[in-house]
N, C-alpha and C positions, 0 to 999 in steps of 0.2 A: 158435242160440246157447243155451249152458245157460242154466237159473237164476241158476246160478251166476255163468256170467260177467254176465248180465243187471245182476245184483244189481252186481257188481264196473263196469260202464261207469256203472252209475245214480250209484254213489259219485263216481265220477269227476266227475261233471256238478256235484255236488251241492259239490265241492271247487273245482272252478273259478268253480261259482257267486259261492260263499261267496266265494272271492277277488277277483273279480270287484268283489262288491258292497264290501270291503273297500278296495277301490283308487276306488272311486266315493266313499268317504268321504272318504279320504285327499285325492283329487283335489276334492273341494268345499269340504273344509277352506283347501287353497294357493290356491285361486280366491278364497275371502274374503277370504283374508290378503290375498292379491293385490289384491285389489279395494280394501280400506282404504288401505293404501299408495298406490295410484294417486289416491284420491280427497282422502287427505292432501296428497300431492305437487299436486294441480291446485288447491289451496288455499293450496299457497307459492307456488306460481307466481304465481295470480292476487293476491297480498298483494306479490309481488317488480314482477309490473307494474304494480300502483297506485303503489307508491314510484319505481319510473321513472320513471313518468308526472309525480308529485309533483317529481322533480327536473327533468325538462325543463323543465316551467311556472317552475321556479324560476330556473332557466339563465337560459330566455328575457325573463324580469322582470330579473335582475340586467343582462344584456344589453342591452337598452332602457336603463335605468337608465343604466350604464357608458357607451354609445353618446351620451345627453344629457349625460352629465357632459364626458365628452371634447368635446362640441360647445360648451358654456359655457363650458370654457378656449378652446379654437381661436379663438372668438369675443373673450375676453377679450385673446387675446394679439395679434387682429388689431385690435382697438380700442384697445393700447398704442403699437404700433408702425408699423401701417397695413398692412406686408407677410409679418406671422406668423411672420418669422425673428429679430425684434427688432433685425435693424438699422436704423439712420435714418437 
């Protein structure tokens, strides 16, 4: 091989390099972005399932709640009429 071409495959190397390392940028730049976004999104998430959670517990209080209340009529209406249909 000449110099010449020597010279001319070293350029080459030194162009793929360079791009090379260009694309190593590029690609570390969209991993971060990447990476922020993931780490936002696993911080709705975990705020969307504390508020579920928040609402189950609440379900299940108003449930209790509802379930007594219905049992204080049922009881009310079989202590009016003896057989809870109201008739006598």
């Amino acid at each position: 091989m000449t110099h010449d071409g020597q010279q001319n495959r070293l350029d080459q190397i030194e162009a793929i390099l360079l791009q090379t390392a260009q694309q190593q940028q590029t690609n570390t730049t969209a991993i971060a972005q990447l990476t922020a976004k993931v780490d936002g999104l696993t911080e709705e998430v975990d705020s969307l399932r504390d508020i579920v959670m928040h609402s189950i517990q609440n379900a299940e209080s108003d449930r209790e709640v509802f379930q007594a209340e219905i049992r204080r009529i049922w009881e009310y209406l079989l202590g009016r009429s003896g057989n809870g249909r109201g008739e006598e």
